[in-house]
C-alpha positions as CSV (number, residue, x, y, z in Angstrom):
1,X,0.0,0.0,0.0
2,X,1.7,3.2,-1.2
3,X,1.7,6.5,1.2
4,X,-1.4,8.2,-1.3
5,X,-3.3,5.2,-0.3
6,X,-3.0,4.9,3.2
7,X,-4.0,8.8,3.3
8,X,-7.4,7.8,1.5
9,X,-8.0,4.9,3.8
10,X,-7.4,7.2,6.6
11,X,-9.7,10.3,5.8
12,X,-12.4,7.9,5.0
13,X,-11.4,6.3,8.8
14,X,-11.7,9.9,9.9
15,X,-15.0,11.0,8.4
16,X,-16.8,8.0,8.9
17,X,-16.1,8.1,12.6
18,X,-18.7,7.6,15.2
19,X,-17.3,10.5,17.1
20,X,-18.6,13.8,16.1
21,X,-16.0,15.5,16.4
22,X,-13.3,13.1,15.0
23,X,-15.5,12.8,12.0
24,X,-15.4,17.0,11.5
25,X,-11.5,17.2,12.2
26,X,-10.2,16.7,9.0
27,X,-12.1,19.3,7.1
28,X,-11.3,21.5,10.4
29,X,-7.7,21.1,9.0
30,X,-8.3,21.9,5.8
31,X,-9.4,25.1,6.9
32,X,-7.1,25.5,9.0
33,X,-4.4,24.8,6.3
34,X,-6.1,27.1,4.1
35,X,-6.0,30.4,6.3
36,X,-1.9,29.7,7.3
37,X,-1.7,30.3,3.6
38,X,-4.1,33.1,3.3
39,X,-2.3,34.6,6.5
40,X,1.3,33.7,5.2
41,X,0.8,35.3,2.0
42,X,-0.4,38.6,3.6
43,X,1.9,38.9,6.3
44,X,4.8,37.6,3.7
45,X,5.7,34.7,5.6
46,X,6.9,31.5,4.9
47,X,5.1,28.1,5.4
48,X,6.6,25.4,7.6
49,X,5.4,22.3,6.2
50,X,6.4,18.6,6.7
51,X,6.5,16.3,3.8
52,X,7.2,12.9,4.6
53,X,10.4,12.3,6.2
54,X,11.2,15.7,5.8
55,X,10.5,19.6,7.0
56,X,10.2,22.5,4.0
57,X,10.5,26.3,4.3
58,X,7.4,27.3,1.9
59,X,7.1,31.0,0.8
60,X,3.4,31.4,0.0
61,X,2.1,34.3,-3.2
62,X,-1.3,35.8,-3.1
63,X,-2.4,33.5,-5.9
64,X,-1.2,30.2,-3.9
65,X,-3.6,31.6,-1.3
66,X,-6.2,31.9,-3.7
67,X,-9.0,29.4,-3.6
68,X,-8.8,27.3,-6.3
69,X,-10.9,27.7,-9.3
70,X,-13.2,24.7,-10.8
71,X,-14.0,24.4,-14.2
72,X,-17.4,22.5,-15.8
């Protein structure tokens, strides 16, 4: 099982949850996630971020903070 995979299995562990609150915690990440970058990009901050085994420095731009447009 690859790293992408055990990600799915583990949202779906995460939403599906009995517990109320467990179940709402990964979108209240997302959220979260999503107004470090709004905040970063204002402020001109950089990102800490952790990717797998390893720690990144991320400078954020207004558009990265943007929401992200859908087409269809």
């Amino acid at each position: 099982m690859n790293r992408l995979e055990q990600i799915i299995i583990n949202q779906n562990s995460i939403e599906n949850s009995k517990d109320s609150d467990l179940a709402g915690s990964f979108n209240a990440l997302r959220r979260a996630a999503k107004r470090a970058r709004q905040v970063a990009a204002q402020t001109g901050t950089s990102l800490i971020v952790w990717h797998g085994d390893q720690i990144d420095r991320v400078t954020v731009t207004d558009q990265d903070a943007l929401p992200k447009q859908t087409t269809g």
